[in-house]
Backbone bond lengths (Angstrom), bond angles and torsions (degrees), N, CA, C in turn:
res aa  C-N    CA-C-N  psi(-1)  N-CA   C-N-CA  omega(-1)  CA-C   N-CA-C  phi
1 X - - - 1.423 - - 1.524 111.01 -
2 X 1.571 122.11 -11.01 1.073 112.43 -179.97 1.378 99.58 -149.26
3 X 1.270 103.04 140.24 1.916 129.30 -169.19 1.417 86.46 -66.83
4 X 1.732 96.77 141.26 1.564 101.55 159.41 1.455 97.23 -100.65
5 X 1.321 123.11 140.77 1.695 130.69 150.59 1.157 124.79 -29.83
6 X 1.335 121.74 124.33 1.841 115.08 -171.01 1.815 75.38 -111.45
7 X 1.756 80.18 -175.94 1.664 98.16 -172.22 1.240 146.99 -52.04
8 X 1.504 76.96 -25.13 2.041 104.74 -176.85 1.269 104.97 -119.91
9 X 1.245 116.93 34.21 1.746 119.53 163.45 1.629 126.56 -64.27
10 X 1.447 108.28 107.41 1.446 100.36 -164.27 1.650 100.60 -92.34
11 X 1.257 117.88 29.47 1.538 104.05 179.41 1.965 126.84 67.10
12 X 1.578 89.71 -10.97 1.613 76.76 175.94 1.433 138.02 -61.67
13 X 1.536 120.72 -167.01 1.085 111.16 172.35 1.725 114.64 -97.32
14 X 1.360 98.15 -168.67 2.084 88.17 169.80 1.607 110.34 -78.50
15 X 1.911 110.42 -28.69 1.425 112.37 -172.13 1.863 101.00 -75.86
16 X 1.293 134.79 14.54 1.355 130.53 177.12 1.331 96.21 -98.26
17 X 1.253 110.53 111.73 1.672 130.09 149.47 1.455 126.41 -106.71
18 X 1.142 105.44 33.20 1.842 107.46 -174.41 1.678 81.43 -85.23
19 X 1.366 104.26 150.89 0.893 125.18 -172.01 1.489 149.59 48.72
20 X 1.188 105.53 12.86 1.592 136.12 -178.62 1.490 114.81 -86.28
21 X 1.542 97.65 102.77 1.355 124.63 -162.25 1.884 102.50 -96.52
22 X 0.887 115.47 4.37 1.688 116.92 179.86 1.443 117.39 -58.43
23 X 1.154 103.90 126.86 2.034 111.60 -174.87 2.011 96.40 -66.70
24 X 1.020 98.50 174.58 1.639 113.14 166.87 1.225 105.43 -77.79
25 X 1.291 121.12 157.20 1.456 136.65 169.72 1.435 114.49 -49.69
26 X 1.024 109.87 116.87 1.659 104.57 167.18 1.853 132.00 -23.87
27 X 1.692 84.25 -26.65 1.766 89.11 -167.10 1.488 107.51 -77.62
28 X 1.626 103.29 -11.64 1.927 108.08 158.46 1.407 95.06 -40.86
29 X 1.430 137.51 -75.65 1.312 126.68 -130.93 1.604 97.50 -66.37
30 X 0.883 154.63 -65.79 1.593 174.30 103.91 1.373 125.25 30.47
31 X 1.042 112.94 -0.02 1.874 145.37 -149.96 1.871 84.34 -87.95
32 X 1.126 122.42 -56.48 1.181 125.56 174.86 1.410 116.88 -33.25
33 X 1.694 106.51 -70.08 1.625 117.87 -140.06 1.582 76.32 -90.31
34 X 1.138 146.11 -42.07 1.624 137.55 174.28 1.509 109.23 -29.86
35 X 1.179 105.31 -55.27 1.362 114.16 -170.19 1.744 115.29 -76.81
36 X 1.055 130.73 -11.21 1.463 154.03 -179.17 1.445 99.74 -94.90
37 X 1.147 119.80 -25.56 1.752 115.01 -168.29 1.511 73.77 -115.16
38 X 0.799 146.32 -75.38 2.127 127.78 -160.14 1.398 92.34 -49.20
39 X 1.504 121.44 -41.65 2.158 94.75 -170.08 1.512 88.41 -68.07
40 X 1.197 131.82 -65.78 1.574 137.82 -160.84 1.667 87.74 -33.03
41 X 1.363 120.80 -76.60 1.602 119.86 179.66 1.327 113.78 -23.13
42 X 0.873 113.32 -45.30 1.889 114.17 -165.78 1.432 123.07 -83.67
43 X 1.552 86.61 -41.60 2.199 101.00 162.23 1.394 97.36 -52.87
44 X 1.260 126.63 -43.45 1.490 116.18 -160.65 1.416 128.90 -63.32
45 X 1.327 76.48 -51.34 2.165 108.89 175.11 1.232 89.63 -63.22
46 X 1.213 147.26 -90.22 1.535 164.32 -151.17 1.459 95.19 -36.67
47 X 1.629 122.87 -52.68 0.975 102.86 -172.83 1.704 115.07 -85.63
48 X 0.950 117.29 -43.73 1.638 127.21 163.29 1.464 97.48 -17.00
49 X 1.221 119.82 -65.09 1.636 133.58 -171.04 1.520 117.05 -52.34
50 X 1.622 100.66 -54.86 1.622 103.24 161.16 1.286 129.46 -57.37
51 X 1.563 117.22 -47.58 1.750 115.65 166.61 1.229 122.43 -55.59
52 X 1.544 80.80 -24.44 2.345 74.48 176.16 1.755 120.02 -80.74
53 X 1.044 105.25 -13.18 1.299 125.64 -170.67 1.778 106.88 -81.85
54 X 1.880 104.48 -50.79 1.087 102.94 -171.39 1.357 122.08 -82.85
C-alpha cells in the first residue's frame, strides 16, 4: 500500500509533471478501428433485435 523510495526519488507530488516525457498510450494509434468495430457491433445487435421483433 505504500511505495518504497527508489534512488532517484525527487520527493514530488503525483500533480508534478515537469518534465514528463511519456508518449500516449498505444491505444491512440487504434482509436479509429475500435470505434468502427463498436458501430459495426451495434448495426449487428440492432438488427438481430429488429428481426426478432418482426
Amino acid at each position: 500500500m505504500f511505495a518504497q523510495p527508489g534512488a532517484n526519488d525527487t520527493g514530488g507530488t503525483l500533480e508534478d509533471t515537469t518534465g514528463d516525457t511519456t508518449p500516449g498510450a498505444p491505444i491512440d494509434d487504434y482509436l479509429w478501428v475500435l470505434v468502427f468495430v463498436g458501430l459495426a457491433f451495434a448495426i449487428v445487435k440492432l438488427r438481430t433485435t429488429y428481426k426478432q421483433e418482426c
